[in-house]
C-alpha positions as CSV (number, residue, x, y, z in Angstrom):
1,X,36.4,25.2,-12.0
2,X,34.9,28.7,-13.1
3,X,31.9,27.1,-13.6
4,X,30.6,25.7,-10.5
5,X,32.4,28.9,-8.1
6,X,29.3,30.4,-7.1
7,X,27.2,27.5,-6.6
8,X,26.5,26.6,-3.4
9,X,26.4,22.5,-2.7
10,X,23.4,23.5,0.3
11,X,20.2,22.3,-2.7
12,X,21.8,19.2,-3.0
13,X,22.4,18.6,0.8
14,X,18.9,19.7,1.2
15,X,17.6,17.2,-1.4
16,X,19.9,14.0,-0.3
17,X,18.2,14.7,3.5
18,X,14.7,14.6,1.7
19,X,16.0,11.3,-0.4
20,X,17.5,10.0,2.7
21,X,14.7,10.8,5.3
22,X,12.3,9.0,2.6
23,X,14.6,6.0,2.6
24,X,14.8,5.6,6.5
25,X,10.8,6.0,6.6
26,X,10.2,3.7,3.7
27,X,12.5,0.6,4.8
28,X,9.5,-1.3,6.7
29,X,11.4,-4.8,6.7
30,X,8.1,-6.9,8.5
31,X,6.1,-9.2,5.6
32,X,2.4,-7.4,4.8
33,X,0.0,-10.2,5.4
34,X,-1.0,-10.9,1.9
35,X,2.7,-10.9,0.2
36,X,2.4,-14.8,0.7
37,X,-0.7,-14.9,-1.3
38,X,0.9,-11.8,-3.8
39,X,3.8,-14.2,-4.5
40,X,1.7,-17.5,-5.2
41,X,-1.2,-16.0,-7.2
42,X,1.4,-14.3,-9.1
43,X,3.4,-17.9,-9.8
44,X,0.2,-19.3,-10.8
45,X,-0.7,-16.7,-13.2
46,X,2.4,-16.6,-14.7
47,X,2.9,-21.1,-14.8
48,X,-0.5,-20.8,-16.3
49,X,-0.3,-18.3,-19.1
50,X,-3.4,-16.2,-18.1
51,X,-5.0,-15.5,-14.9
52,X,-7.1,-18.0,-13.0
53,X,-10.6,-16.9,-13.2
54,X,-11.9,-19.0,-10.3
55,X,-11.0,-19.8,-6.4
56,X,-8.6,-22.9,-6.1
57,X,-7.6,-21.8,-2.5
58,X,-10.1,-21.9,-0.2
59,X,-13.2,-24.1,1.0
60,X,-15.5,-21.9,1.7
61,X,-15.4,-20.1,-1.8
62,X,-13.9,-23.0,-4.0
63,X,-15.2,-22.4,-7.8
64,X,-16.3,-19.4,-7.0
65,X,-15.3,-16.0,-9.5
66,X,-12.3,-15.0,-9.2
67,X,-11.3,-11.0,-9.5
68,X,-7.8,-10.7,-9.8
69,X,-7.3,-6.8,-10.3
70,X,-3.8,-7.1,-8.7
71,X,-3.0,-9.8,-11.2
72,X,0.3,-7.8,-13.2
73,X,1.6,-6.4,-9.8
74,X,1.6,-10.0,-8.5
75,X,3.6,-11.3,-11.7
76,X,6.4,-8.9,-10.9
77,X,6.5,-9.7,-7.2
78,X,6.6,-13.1,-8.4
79,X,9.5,-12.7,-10.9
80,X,11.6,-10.4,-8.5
81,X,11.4,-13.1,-6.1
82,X,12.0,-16.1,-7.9
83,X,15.4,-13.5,-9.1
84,X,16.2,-12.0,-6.2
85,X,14.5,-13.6,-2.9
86,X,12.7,-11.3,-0.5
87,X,15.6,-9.4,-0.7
88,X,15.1,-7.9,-4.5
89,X,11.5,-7.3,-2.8
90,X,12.4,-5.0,-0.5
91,X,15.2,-3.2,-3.2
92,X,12.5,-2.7,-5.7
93,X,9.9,-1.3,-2.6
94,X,12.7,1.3,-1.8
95,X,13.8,2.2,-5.1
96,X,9.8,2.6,-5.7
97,X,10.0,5.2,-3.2
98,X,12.7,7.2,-4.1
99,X,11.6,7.5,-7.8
100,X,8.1,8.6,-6.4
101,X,10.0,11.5,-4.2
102,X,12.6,12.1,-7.0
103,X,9.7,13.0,-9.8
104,X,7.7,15.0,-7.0
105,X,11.2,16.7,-6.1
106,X,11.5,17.5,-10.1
107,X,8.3,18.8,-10.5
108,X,8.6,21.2,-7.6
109,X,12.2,22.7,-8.1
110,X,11.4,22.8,-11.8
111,X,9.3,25.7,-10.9
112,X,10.1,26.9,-7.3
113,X,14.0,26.9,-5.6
114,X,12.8,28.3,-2.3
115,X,14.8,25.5,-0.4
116,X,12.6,26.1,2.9
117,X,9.1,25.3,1.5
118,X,10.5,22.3,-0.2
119,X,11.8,21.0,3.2
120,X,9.0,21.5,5.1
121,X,6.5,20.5,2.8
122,X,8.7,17.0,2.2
123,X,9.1,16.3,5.6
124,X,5.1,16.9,6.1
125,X,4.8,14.4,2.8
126,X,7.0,11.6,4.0
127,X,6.1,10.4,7.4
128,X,2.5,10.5,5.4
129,X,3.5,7.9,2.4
130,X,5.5,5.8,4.9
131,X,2.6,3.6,6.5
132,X,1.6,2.4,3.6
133,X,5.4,1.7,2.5
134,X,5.0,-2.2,2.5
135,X,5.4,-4.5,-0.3
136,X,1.9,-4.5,-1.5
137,X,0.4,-3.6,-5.0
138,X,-1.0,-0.3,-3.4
139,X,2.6,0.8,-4.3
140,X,1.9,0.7,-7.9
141,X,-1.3,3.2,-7.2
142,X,1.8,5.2,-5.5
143,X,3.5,5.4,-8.7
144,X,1.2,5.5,-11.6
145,X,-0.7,8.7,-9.4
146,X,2.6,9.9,-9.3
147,X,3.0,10.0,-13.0
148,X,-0.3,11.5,-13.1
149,X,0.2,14.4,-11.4
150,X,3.5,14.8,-13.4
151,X,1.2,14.5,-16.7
152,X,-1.1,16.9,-15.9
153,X,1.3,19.3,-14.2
154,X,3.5,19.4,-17.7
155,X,0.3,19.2,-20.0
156,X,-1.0,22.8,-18.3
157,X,2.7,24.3,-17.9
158,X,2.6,24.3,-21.7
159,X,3.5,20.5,-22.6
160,X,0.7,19.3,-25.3
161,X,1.8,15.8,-25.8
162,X,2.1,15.2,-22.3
163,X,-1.2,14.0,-21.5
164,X,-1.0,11.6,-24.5
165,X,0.8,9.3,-21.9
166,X,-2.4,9.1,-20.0
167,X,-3.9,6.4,-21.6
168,X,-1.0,4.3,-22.4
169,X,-0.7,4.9,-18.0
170,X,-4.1,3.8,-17.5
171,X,-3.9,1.0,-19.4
172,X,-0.9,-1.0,-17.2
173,X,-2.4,0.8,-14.0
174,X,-6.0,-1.1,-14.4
175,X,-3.5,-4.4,-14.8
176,X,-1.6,-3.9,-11.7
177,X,-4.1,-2.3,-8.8
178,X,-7.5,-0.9,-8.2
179,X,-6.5,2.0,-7.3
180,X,-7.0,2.9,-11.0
181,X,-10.7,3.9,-9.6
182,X,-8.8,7.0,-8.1
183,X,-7.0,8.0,-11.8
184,X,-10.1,7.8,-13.5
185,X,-11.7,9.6,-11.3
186,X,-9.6,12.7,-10.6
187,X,-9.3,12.6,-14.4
188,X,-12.8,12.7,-15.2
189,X,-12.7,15.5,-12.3
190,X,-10.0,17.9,-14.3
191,X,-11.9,16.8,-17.6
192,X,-15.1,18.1,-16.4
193,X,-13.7,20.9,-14.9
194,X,-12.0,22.1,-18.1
195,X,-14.9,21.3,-20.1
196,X,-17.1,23.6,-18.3
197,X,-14.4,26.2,-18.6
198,X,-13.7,25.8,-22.8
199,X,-17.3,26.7,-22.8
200,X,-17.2,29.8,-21.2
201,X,-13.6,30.6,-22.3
202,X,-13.8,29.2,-26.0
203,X,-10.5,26.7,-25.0
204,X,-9.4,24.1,-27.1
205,X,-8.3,21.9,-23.4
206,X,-11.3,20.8,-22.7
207,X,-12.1,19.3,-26.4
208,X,-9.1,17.3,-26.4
209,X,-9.2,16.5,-22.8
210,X,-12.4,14.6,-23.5
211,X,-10.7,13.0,-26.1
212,X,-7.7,11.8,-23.8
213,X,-10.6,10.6,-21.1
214,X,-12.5,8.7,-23.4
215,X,-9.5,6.7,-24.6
216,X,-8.7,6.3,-21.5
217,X,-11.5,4.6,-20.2
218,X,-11.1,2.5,-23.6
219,X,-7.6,1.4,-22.1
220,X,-8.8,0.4,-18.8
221,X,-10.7,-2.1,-20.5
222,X,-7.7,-3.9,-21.9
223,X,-7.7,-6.1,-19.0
224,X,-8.7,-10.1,-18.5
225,X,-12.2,-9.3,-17.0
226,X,-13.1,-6.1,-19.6
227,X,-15.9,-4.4,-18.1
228,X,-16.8,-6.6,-15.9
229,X,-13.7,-5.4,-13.4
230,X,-15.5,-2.0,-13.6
231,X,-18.8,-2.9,-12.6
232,X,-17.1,-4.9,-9.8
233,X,-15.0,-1.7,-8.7
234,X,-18.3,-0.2,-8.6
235,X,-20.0,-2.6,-6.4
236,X,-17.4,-2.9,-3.9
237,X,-17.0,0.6,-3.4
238,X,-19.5,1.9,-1.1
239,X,-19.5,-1.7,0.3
240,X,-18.4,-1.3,4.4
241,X,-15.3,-3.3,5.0
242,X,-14.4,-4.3,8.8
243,X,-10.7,-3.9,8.8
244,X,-8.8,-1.0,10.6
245,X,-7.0,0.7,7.6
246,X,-10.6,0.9,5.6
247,X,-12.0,2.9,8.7
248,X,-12.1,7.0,8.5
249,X,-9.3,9.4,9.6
250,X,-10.4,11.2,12.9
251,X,-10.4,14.7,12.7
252,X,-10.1,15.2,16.2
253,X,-7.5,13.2,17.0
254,X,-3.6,13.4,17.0
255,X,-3.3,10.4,14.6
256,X,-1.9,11.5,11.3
257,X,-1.1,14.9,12.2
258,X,1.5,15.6,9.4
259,X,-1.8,15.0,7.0
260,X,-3.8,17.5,9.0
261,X,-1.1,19.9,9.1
262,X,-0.8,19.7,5.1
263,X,-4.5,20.0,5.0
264,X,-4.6,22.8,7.0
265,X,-2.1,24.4,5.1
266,X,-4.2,23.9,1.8
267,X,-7.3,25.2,3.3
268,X,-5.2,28.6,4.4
269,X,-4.0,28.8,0.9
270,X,-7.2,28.9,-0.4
271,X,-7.4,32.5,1.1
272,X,-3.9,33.5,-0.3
273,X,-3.2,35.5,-3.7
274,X,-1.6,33.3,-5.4
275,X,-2.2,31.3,-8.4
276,X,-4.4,29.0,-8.7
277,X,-5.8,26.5,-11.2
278,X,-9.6,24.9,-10.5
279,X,-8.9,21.9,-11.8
280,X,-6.2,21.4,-9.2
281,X,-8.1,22.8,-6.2
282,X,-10.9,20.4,-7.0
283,X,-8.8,17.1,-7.4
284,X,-7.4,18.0,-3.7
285,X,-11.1,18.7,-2.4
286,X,-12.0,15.1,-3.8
287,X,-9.0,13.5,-2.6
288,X,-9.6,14.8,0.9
289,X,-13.0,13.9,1.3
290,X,-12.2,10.1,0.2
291,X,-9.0,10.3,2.3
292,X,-10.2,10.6,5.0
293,X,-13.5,8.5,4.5
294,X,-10.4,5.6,4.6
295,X,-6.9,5.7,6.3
296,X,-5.5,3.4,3.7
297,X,-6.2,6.4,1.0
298,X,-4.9,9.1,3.0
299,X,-1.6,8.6,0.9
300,X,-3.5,10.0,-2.2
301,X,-4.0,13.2,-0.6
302,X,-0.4,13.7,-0.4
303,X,0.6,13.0,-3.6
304,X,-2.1,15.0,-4.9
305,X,-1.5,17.6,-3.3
306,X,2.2,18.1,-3.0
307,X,2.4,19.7,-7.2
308,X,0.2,22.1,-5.3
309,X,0.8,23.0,-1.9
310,X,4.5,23.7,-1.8
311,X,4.0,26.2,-4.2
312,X,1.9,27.9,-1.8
313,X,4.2,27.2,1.2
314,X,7.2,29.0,-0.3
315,X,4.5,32.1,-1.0
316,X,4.1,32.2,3.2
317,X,7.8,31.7,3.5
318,X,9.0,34.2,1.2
319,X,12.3,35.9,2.1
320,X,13.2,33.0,4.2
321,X,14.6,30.7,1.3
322,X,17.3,29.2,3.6
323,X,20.0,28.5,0.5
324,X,19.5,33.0,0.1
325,X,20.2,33.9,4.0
326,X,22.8,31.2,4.1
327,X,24.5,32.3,1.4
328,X,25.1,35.4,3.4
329,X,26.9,33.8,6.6
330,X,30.4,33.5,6.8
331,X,32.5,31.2,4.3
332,X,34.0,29.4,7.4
333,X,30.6,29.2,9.1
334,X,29.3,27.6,5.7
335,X,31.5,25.3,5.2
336,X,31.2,24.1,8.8
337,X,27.4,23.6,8.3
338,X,28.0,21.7,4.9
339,X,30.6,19.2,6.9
340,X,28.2,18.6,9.9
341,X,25.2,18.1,7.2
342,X,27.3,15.6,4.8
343,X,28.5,14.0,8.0
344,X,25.2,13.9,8.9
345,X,23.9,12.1,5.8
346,X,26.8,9.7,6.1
347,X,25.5,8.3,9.4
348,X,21.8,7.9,8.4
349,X,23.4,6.4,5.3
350,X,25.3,3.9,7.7
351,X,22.1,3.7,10.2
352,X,19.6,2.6,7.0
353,X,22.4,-0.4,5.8
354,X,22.6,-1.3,9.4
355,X,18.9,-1.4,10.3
356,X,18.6,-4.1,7.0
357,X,21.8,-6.1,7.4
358,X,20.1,-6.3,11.2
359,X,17.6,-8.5,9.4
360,X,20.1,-10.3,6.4
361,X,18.0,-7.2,3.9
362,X,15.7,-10.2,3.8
363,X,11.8,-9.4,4.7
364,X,11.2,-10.1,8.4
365,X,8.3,-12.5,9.2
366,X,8.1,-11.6,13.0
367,X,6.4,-14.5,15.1
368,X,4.5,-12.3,17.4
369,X,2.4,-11.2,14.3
370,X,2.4,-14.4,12.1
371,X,1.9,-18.1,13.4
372,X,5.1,-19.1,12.7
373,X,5.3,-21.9,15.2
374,X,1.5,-23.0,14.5
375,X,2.6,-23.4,10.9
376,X,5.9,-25.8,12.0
377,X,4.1,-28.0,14.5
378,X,1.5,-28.4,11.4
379,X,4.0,-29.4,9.0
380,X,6.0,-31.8,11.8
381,X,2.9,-33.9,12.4
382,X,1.2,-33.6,9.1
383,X,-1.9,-31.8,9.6
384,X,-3.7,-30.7,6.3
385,X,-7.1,-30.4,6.1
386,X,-9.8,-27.2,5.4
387,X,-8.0,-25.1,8.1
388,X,-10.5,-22.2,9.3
389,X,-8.3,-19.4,9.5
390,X,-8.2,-15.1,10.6
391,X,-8.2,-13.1,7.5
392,X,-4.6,-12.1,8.1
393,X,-3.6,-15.0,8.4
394,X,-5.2,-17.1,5.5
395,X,-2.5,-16.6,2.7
396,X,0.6,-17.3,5.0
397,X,-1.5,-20.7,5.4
398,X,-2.4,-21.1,1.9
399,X,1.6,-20.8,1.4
400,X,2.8,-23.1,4.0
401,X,0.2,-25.8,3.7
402,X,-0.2,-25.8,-0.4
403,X,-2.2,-29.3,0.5
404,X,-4.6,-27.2,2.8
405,X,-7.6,-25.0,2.0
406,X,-8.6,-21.5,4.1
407,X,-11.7,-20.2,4.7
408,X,-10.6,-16.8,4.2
409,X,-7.5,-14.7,2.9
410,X,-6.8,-11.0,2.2
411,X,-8.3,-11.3,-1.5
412,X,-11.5,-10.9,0.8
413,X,-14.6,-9.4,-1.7
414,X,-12.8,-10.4,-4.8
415,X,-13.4,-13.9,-4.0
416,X,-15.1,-14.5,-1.0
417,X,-19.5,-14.3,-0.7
418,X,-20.5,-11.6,1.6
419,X,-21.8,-14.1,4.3
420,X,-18.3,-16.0,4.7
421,X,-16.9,-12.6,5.2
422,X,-19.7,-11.3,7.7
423,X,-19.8,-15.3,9.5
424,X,-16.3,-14.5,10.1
425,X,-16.8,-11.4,11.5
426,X,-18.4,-12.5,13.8
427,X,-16.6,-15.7,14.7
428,X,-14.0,-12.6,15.4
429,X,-16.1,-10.8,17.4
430,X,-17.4,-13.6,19.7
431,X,-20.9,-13.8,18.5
432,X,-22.9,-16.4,18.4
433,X,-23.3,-16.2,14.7
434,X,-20.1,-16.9,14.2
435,X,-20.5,-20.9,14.4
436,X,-22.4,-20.8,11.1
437,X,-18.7,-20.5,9.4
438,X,-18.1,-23.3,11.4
439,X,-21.1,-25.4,11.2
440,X,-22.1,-24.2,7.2
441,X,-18.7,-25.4,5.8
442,X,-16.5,-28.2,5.7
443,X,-14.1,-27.0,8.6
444,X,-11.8,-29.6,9.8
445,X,-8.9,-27.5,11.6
446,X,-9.6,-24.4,13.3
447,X,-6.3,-22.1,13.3
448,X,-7.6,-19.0,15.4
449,X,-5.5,-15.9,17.3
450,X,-5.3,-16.4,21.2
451,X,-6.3,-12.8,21.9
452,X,-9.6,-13.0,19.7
453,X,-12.8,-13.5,21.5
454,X,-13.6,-16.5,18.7
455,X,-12.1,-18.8,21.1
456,X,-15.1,-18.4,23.4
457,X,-17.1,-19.6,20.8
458,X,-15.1,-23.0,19.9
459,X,-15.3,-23.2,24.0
460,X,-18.9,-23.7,23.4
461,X,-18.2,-26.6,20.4
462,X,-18.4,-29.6,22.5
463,X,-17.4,-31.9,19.5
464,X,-13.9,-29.5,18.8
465,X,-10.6,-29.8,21.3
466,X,-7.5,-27.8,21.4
467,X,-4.6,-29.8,20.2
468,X,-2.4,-26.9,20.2
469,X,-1.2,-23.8,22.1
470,X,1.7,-20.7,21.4
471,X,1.5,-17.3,22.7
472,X,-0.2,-15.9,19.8
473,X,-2.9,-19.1,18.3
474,X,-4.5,-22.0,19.2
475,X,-5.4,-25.4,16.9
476,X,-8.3,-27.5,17.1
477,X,-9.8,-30.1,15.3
478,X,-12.6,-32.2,16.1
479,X,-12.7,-35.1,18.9
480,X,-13.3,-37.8,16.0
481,X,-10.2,-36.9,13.8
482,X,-7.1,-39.3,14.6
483,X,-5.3,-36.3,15.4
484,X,-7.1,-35.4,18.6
485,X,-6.4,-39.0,19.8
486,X,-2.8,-38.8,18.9
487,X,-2.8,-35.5,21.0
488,X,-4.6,-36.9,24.0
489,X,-2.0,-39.7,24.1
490,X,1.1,-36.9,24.1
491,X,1.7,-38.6,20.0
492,X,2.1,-35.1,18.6
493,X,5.4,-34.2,17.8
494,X,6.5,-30.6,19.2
495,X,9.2,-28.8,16.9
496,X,12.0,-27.4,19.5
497,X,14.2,-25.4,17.0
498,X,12.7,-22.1,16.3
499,X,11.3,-21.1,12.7
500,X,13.2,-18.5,10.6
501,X,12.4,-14.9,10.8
502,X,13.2,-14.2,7.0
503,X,10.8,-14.6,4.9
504,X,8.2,-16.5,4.2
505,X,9.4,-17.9,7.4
């Protein structure tokens, strides 16, 4: 018992609120749009024994190249389900989480126990990571930059072999998500960086972080496309994509402020005397910039800079280390506080169970985002065809119609030719244009969303005619199909019992 008399339980309440907070923001229970398609692809791949190299899915890009960089991630969502339903889904999601805020949590207090700073910079971090917190292969990214920091961290705090692990990383992170672009390239950032400084400094880093880069980009090429994946990452990356989370961060907005605030925080430190490696400084400038080019990266910036910036938070916040002045209140007033903080804990531990048993801990397909009903009255009155379809919607189609072909899913550049993506654009938008995805192409069904302006477009089709209506879509095929004739003569069968909300629905 001698031993553990002086320490004080308050660092570990501290961390399980951290852990717990990150839990609560990270248990997103509704399906991403493209976990359908993740799923499938990922059955095929693995029925198959390699990855399919061309489009079997849609009708608009049938035969057409097929870049799978997701293809590893997609095998393990596969597997997971098939195991454990949507359920082992969401359980490997949140455990995904808490190992990412676990070995950021490590690398901090391995250094640094000023309590305070590693609450407020953790509760800046969290709400940050926790829009992207859906089962997608973006997670991986997550992860693997994750263990990059870690790496590098450990490899300048005095660790030689740890950057060894670099390539090996590299390797399964070009497998599982493109997001590999970001490694390499804040690699390549500390690599030039240290190069430049073993020449004016005569340091042996730089030499042998060359080496480590140039197996590195060796090991992304252990992949099924070789280099071709490369020079497709590099193609598609200045390429403009219309979709909301691809669009910049405003700086003048109150959208993300937690980001701005950690931002803010790094640009302050920049005038504070404290330590400071280049390397590091220049890997968060990057990250920034590309941050907040696109929302969807804004993520890396955290995780990049959270090694960094706490580090500097605790130097603003010296002398107010909350575990030191607590430690100085009354024995009966801490233990008080410790009760009302485990008791605490206990009830968002109850809240999190309760907000997934809510749902069966099964992924929620919710069918005022997802054309649930569209999808039954299909399957009721057996309409299969080449189904024109939203983006979002294509690979919940693809996985509820297997018979049926889309003319468009997530996969998006990585399949599709620029002018089905830009036809569809602006079939979206209400543009004239937009007929040529109708007109160029085999369409037979047209599955579009209610409150999209493409429905004054098909208003102007006079050989197309609605044969079905929900709150959220519309169906129509043309005037000539048996279908529409069923549906003028009230044939059409009309599901009454309501789909499932667990997924896939």
């Amino acid at each position: 018992m001698s031993l553990f008399k002086n320490i004080s339980p308050l660092p570990l309440l501290i961390r399980g609120l951290v852990y717990l907070s990150a839990a609560l923001a990270f248990s997103y229970v509704t399906a991403d749009p493209d976990l359908w398609g993740h799923i499938k692809f990922g059955g095929a791949t693995w029925d198959l024994g390699g990855v399919p190299k061309t489009d079997p899915y849609s009708y608009t890009a049938f035969g057409q190249p097929w870049v799978n960089h997701e293809w590893l991630t997609e095998v393990i969502f596969f597997l997971i389900y098939i195991a454990l339903g949507s359920t082992g889904l969401l359980a490997f999601k949140f455990l995904l989480g808490l190992v990412i805020i676990h070995l950021m949590s490590q690398l901090y207090l391995a250094r640094e126990k000023n309590m305070t700073a590693y609450l407020v910079h953790f509760f800046l971090l969290i709400p940050v990571m926790a829009p992207g917190f859906m089962v997608r292969p973006h997670l991986l990214t997550f992860l693997f930059l994750t263990l990059l920091m870690v790496i590098l961290q450990k490899y300048y705090d005095g660790d030689d072999r740890a950057i060894l692990w670099a390539p090996p990383l590299m390797m399964v992170w070009t497998n599982c998500h493109g997001g590999v672009l970001a490694g390499m390239g804040l690699l390549g950032i500390v690599t030039g960086v240290e190069i430049i400084r073993a020449l004016a400094k005569k340091d042996t880093r730089g030499k042998r972080l060359a080496i480590i880069y140039a197996l590195s980009w060796l090991a992304v090429m252990a992949n099924p496309y070789g280099y071709e994946l490369w020079i497709f990452f590099i193609n598609s990356l200045g390429t403009s994509r219309p979709i909301g989370e691809w669009e910049p961060v405003g700086i003048f907005s109150f959208e993300k402020w937690p980001l701005k605030i950690m931002v803010g925080l790094f640009l302050l430190s920049l005038f504070l005397p404290t330590r400071k490696r280049v390397w590091e400084i220049a890997i968060i400038l990057a990250t920034i910039i590309y941050g907040f080019k696109h929302q969807r990266h804004s993520v890396l910036i955290a995780i990049v800079m959270t090694p960094y910036l706490p580090m500097q938070i605790g130097y603003l916040l010296k002398g107010w280390d909350i575990t030191a002045r607590f430690g100085r209140l009354h024995k009966d007033f801490r233990v008080t506080a410790q009760t009302i903080v485990i008791l605490f804990l206990v009830g968002q531990f109850y809240a999190l169970g309760d907000k997934h048993a809510a749902n069966d801990f099964k992924i929620l397909v919710e069918p005022t985002i997802y054309p649930t009903h569209a999808a039954q009255f299909m399957l009721a009155n057996n309409i299969d065809g080449n189904i024109l379809t939203p983006i979002d919607w294509g690979e919940y189609i693809i996985w509820k119609r297997p018979d049926s072909k889309v003319s468009a899913d997530g996969r998006f550049r990585t399949v599709y030719p620029e002018e089905v993506l830009t036809q569809g654009a602006h079939l979206r938008n209400g543009l004239p244009k937009g007929k040529e995805l109708i007109e160029n192409y085999p369409t037979e069904i047209i599955l579009i969303k209610k409150n999209e302006h493409a429905r004054k477009i098909i208003a102007t089709l006079p050989a197309w005619g609605k044969i079905y209506d929900d709150p959220i879509s519309q169906i129509y095929v043309r005037k000539t199909d048996p279908v529409y004739e069923r549906a003028q003569k009230n044939q059409l069968v009309r599901p009454t019992d309501p789909p499932t909300y667990h997924f896939p629905g």
